[in-house]
N, C-alpha and C positions, 0 to 999 in steps of 0.2 A: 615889112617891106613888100607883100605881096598886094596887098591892097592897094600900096603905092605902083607896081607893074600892071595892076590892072588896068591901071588910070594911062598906062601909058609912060607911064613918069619913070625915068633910070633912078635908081639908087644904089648905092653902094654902102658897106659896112663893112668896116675893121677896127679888130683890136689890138689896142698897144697899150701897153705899159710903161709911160711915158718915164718912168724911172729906172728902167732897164734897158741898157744900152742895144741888146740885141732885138729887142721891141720894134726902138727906133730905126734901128736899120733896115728889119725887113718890112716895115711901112714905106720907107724913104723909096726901096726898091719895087714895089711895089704899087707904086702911084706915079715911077718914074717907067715903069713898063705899060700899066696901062693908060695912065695921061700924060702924063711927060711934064708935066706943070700941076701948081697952086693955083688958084686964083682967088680964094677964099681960103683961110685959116681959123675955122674958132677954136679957142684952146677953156674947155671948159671942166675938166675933173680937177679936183682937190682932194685935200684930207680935210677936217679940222681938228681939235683936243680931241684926244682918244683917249683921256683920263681926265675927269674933271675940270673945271672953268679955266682961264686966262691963265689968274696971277696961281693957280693950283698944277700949273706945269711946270716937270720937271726938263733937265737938258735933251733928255733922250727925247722926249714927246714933242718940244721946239726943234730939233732937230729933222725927227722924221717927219711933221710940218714944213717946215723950210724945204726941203729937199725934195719935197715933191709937190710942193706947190710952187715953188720960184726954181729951185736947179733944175730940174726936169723940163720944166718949161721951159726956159732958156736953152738948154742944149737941145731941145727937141727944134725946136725956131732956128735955128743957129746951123742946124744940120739937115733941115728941108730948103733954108733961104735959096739954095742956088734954083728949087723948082719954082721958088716963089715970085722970082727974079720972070722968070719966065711966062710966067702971066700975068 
């Protein structure tokens, strides 16, 4: 990010943990104090098998799959939309 200030150029960085609801929250507050708005969303972390191939998962591993690559995201989306609304 510095090399990017050099240039002039703003950036910004934050983490969340789109699977933990207090993550989301203090991102949501946080981008609503310093921008007030969305205007771009990319939504780009995942998991994939954490044991072995496709058909070699068990329910626990499709699970914590699922949940943080489609629940997360969705509640994350779900609970910024009103900034997003806004730009």
């Amino acid at each position: 990010m510095q090399q990017l200030k050099k240039q002039g150029i703003i950036a910004f960085g934050k983490v969340c943990h789109t699977g933990k609801l207090e993550h989301r929250k203090k991102l949501k507050i946080w981008i609503a104090k310093f921008f007030g708005r969305i205007d771009i969303l990319s939504l780009n972390a995942g998991v994939g098998f954490h044991i072995g191939d496709f058909l070699g998962q068990d329910e626990e591993g499709i699970d914590k799959m699922f949940s943080m690559n489609c629940k997360s995201v969705y509640l994350l989306v779900k609970e910024l939309m009103p900034l997003l609304l806004k730009g």
